[in-house]
DSSP file (Angstrom, degrees, kcal/mol; ACC not computed):
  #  RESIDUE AA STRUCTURE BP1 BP2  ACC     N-H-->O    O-->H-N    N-H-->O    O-->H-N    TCO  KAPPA ALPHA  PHI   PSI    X-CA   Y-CA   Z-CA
    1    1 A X              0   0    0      0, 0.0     2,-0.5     0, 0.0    49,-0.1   0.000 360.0 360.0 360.0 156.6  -17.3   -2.0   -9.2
    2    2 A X        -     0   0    0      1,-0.1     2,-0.4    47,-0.1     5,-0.1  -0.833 360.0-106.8-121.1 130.2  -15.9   -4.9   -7.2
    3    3 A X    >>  -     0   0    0     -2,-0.5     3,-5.6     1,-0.2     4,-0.9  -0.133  26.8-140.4 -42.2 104.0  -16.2   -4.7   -3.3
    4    4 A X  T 34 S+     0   0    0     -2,-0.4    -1,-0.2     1,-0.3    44,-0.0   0.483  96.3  69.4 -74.4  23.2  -12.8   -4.0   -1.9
    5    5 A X  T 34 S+     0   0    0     41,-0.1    -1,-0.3     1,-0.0    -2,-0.1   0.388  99.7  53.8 -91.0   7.7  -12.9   -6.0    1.0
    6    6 A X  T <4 S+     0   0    0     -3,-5.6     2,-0.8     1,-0.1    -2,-0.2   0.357  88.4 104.7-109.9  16.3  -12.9   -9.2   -1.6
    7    7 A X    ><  -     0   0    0     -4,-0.9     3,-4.3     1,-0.1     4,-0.4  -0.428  63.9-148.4-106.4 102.6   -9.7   -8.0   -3.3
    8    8 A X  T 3  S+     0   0    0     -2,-0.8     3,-0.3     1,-0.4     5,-0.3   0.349 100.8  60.7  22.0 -76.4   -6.3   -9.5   -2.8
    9    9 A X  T >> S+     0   0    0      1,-0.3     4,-1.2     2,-0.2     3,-0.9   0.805 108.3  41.7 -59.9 -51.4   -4.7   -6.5   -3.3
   10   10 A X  H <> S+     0   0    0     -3,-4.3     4,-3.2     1,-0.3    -1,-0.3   0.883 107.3  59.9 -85.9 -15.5   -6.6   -4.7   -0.1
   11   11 A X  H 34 S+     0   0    0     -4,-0.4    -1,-0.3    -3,-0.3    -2,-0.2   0.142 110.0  43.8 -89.6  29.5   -6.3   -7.5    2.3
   12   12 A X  H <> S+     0   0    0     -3,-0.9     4,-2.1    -5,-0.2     3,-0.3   0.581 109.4  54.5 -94.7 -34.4   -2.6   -7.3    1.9
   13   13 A X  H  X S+     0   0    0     -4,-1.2     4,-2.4    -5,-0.3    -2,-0.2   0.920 108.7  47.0 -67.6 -66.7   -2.5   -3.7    2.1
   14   14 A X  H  < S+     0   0    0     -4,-3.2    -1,-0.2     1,-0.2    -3,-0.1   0.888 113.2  56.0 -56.2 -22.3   -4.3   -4.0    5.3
   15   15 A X  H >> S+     0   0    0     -3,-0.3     4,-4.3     2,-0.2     3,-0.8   0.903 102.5  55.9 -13.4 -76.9   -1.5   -6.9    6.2
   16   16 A X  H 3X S+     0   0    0     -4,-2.1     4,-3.5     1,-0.3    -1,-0.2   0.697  97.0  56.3 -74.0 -14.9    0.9   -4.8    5.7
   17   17 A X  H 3X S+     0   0    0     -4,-2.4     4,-1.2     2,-0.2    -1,-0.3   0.534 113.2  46.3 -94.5   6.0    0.0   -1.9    8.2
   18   18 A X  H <> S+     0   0    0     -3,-0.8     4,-2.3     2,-0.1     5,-0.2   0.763 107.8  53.4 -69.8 -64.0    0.0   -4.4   11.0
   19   19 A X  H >X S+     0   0    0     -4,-4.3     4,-2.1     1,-0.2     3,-0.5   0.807 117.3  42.5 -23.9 -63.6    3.2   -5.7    9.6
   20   20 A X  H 3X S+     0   0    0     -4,-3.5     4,-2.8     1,-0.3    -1,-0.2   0.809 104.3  59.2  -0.7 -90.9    4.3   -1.7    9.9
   21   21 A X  H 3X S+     0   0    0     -4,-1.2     4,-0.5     1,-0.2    -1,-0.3   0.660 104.9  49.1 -45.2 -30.9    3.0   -1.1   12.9
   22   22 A X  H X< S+     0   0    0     -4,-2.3     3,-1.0    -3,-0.5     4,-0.3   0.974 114.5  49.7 -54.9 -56.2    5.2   -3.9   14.6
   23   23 A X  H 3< S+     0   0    0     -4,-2.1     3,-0.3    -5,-0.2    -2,-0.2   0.780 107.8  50.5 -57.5 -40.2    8.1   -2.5   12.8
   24   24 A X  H >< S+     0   0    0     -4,-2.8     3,-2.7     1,-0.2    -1,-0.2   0.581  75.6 103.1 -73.7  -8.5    7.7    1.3   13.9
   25   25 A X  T << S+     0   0    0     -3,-1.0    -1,-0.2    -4,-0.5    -2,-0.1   0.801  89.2  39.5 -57.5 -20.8    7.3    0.9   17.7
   26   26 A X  T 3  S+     0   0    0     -3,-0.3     2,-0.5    -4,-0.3    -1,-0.4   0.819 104.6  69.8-105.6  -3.5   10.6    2.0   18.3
   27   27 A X    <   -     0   0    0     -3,-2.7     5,-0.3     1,-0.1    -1,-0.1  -0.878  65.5-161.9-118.7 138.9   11.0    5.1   15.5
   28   28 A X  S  > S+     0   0    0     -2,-0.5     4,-0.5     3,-0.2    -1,-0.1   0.949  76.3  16.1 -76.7 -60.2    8.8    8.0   16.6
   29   29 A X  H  > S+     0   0    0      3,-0.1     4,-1.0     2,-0.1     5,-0.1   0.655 128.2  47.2 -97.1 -14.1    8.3   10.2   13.6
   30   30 A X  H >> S+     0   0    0      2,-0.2     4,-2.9     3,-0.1     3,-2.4   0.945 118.3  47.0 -74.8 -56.1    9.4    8.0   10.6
   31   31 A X  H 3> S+     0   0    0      1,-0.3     4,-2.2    -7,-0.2     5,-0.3   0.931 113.1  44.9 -42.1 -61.4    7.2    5.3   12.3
   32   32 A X  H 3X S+     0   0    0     -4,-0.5     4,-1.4    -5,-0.3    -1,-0.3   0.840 113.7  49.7 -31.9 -47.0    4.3    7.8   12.8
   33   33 A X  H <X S+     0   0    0     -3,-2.4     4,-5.5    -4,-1.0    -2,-0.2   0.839 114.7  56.0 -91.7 -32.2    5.1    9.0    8.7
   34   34 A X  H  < S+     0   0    0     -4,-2.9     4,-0.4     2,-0.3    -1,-0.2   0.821 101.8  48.1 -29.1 -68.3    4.8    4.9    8.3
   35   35 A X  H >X S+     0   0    0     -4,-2.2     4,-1.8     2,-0.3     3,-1.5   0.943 114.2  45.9 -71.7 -75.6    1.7    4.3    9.6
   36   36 A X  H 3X S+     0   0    0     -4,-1.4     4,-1.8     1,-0.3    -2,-0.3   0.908 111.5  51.9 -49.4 -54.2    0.1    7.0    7.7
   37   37 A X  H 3X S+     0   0    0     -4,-5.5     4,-1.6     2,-0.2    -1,-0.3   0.869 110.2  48.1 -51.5 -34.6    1.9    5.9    4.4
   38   38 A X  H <> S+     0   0    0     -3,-1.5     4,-1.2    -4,-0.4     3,-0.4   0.970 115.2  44.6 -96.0 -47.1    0.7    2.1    4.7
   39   39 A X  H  X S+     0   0    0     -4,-1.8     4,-2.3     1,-0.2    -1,-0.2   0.819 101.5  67.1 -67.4 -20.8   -3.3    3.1    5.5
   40   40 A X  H  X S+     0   0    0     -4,-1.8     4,-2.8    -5,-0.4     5,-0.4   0.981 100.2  49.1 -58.9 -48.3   -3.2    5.6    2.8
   41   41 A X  H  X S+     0   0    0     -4,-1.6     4,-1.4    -3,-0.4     5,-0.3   0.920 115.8  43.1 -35.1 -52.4   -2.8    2.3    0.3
   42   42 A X  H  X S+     0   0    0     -4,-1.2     4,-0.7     1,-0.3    -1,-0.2   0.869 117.2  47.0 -69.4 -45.7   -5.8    0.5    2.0
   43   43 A X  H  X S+     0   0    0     -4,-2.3     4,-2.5     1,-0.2    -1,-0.3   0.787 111.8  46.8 -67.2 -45.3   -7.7    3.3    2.0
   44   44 A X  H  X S+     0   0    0     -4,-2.8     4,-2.4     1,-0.2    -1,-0.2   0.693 111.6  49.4 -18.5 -49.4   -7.1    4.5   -1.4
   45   45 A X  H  X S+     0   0    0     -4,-1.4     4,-1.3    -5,-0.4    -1,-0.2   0.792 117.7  47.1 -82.5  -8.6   -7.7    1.1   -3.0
   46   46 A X  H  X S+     0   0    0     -4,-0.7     4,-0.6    -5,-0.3   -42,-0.2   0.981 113.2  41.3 -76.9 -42.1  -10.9    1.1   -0.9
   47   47 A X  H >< S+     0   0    0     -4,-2.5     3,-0.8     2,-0.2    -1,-0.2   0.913 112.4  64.0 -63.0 -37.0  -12.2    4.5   -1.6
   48   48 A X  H >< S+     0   0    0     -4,-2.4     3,-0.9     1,-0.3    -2,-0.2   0.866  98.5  54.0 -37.0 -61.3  -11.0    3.7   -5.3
   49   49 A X  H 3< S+     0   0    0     -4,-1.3     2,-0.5     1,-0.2    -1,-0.3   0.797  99.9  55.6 -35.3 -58.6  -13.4    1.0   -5.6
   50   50 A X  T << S+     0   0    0     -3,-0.8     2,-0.4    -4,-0.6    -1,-0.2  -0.299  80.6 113.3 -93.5  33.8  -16.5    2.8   -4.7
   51   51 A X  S <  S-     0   0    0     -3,-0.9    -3,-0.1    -2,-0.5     3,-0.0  -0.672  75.1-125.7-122.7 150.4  -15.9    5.2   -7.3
   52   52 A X  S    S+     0   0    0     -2,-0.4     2,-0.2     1,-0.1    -3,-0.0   0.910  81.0  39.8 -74.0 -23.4  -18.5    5.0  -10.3
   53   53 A X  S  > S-     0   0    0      1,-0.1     4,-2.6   -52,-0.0     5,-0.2  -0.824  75.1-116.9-132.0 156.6  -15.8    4.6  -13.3
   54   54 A X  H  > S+     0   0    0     -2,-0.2     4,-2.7     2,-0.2     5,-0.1   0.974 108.3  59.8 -47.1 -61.0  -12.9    3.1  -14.4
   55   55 A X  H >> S+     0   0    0      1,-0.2     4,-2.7     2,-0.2     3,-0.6   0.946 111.2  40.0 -19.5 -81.9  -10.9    6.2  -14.8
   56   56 A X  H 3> S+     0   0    0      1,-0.2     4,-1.5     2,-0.2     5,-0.5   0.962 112.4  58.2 -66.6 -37.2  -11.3    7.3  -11.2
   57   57 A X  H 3X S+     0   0    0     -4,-2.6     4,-3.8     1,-0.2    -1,-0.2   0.946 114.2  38.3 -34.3 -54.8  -10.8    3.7  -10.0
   58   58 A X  H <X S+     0   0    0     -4,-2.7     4,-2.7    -3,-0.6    -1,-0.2   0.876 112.5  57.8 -48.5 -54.3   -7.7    3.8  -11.6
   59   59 A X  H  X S+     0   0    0     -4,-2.7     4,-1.2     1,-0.2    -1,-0.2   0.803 110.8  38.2 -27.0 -64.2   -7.2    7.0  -10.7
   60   60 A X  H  X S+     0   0    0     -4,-1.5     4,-1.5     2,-0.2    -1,-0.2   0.735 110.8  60.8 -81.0 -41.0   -7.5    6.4   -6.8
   61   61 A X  H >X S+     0   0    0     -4,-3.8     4,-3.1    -5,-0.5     3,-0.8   0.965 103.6  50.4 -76.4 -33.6   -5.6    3.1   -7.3
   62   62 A X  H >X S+     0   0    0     -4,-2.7     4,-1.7     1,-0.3     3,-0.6   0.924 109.9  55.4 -38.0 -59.6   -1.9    5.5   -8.9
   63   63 A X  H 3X S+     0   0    0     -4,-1.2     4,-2.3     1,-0.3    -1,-0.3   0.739 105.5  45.8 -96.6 -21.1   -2.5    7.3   -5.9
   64   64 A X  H <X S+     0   0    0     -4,-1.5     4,-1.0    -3,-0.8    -1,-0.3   0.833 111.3  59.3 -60.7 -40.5   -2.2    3.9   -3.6
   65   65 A X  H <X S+     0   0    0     -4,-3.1     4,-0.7    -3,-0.6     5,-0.3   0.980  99.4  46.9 -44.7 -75.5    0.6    3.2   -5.5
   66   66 A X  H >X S+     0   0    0     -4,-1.7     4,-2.0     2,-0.3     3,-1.5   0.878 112.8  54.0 -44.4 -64.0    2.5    6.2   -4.7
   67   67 A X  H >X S+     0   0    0     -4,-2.3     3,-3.0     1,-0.3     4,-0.8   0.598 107.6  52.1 -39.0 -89.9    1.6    5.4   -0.9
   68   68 A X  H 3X S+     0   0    0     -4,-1.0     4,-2.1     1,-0.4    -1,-0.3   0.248 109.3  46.3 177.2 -55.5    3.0    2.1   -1.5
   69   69 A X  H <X S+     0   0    0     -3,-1.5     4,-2.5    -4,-0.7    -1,-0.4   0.744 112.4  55.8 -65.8 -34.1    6.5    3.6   -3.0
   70   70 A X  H <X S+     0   0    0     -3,-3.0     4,-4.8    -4,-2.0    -2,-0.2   0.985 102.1  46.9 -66.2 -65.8    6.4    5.6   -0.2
   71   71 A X  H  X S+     0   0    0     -4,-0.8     4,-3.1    -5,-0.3     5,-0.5   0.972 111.7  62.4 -39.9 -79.8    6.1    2.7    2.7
   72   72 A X  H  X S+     0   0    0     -4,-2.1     4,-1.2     2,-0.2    -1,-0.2   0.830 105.5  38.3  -5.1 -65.1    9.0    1.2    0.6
   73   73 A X  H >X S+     0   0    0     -4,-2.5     3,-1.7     2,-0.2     4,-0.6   0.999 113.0  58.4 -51.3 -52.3   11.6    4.3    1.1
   74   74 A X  H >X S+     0   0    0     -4,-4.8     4,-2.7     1,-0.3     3,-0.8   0.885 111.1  41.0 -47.6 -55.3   10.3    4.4    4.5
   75   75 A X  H 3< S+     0   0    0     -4,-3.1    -1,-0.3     1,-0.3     4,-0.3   0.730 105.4  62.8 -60.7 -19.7   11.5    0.6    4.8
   76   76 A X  H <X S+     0   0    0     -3,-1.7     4,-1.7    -4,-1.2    -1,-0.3   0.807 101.5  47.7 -68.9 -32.2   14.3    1.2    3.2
   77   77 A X  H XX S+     0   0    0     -3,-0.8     4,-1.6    -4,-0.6     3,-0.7   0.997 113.4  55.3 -76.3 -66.2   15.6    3.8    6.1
   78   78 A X  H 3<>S+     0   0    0     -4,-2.7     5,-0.8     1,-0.3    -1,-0.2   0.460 101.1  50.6 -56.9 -12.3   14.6    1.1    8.6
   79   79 A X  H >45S+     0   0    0     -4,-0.3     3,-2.0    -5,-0.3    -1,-0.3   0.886 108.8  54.7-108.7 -61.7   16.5   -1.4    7.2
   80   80 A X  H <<5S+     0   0    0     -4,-1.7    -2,-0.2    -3,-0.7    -3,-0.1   0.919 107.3  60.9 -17.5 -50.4   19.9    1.3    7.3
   81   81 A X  T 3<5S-     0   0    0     -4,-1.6    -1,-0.3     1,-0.1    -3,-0.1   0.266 128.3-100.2 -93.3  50.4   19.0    1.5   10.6
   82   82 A X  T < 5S+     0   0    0     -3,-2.0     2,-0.2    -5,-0.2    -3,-0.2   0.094  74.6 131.0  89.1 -42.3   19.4   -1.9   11.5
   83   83 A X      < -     0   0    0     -5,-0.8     2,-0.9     1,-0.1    -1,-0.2  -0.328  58.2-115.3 -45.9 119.9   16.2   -3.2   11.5
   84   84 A X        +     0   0    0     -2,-0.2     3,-0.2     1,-0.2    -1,-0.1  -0.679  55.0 135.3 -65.3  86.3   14.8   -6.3    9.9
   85   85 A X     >  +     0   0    0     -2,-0.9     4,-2.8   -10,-0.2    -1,-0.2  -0.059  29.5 112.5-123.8   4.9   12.4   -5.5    7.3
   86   86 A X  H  > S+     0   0    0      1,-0.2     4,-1.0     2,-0.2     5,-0.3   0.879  82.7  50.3 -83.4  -9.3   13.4   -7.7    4.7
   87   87 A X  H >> S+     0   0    0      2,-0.2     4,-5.0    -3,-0.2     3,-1.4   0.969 112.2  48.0 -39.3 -54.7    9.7   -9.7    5.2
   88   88 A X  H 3> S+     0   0    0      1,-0.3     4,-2.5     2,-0.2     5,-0.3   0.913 106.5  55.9 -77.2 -26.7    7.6   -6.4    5.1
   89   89 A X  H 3X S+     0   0    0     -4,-2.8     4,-0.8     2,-0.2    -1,-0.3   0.781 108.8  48.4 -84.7  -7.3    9.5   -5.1    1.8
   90   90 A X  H <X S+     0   0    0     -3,-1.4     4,-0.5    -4,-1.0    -2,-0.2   0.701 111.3  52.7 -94.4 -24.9    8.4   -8.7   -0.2
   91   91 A X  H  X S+     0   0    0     -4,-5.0     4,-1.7    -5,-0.3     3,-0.3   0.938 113.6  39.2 -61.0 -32.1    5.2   -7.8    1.1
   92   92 A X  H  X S+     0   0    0     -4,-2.5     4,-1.3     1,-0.3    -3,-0.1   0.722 110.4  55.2 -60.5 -32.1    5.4   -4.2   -0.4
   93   93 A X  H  X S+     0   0    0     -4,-0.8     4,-0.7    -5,-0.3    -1,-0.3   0.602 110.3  51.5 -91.2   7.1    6.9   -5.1   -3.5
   94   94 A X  H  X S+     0   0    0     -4,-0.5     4,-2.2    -3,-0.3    -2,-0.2   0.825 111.3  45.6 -67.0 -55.5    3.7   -7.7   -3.8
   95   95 A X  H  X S+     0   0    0     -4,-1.7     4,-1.9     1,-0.2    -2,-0.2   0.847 104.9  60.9 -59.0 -32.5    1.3   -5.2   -3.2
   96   96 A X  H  X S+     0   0    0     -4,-1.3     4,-1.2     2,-0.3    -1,-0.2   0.760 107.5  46.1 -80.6 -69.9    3.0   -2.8   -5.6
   97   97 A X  H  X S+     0   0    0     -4,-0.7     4,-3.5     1,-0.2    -1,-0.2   0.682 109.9  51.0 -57.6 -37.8    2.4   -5.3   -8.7
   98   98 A X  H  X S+     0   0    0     -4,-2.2     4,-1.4     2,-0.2    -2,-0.3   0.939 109.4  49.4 -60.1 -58.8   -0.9   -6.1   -8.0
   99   99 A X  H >X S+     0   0    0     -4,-1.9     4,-2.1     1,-0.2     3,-1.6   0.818 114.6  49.9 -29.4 -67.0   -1.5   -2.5   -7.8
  100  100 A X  H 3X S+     0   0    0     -4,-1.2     4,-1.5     2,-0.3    -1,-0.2   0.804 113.4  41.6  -6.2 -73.5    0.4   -2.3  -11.2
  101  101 A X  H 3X S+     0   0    0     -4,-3.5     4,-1.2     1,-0.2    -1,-0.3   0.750 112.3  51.3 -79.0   3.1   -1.3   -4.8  -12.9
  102  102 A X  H XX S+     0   0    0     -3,-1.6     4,-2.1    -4,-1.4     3,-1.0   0.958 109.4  55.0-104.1 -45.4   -5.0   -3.9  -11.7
  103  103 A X  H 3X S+     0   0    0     -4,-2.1     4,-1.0     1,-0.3    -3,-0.2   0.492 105.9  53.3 -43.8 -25.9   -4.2   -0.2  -12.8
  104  104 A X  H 3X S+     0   0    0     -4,-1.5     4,-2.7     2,-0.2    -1,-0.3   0.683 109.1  47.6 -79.9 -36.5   -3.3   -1.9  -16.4
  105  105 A X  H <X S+     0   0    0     -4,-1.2     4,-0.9    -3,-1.0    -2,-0.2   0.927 113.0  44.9 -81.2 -25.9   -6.8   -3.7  -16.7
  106  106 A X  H >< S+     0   0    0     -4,-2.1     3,-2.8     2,-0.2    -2,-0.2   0.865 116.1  49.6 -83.4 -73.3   -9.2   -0.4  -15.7
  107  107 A X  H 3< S+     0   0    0     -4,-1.0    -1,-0.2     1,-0.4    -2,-0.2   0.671 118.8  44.6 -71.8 -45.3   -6.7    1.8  -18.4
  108  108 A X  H 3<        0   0    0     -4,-2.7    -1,-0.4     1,-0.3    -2,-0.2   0.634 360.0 360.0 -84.2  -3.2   -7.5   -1.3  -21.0
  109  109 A X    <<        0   0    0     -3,-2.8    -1,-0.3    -4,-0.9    -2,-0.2   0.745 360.0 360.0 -83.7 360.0  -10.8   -1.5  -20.4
């Protein structure tokens, strides 16, 4: 299993809940829902990682994903409400792919 603090894919993740946080200061409970949504990723690809098999790796990393889609919507409202997001949503849709495509090498392997 490869250490997740040397993979791309979680030092963006962790990136991107800074990024968040900046963004959420002013919305109370979306921001709150935000913040939970963007650490689930990090945490997910981290716990994911430390997992014995490909399978659950994989597993762990689908479920990062879904965080990841999630942070998306979430940015999506923020950007309805005026806010300028469109930085943190090329960072999401980065992380997203990477996800993507490391979730295609553990199924092929």
């Amino acid at each position: 299993m490869t250490n997740f603090r040397q993979l791309r894919v979680w030092n963006a993740a962790n990136q991107q809940i800074t990024g968040i946080a900046a963004i959420t200061v002013s919305f109370a409970d979306l921001g709150s829902q935000m913040r939970r949504a963007a650490i689930s990723v990090s945490s997910n690809i981290a716990e994911g990682s430390g997992r014995g098999s490909d399978a659950d790796y994989a597993r762990c990393l689908a479920i990062a994903r879904g965080s990841n889609d999630e942070v998306a919507a979430q940015l999506h409202i923020c950007q309805a409400l005026g806010q300028n997001v469109t930085q943190q949503l090329e960072a999401n849709a980065s992380i997203g792919k990477m996800l993507t495509v490391l979730i295609r090498r553990l199924r092929s392997s």
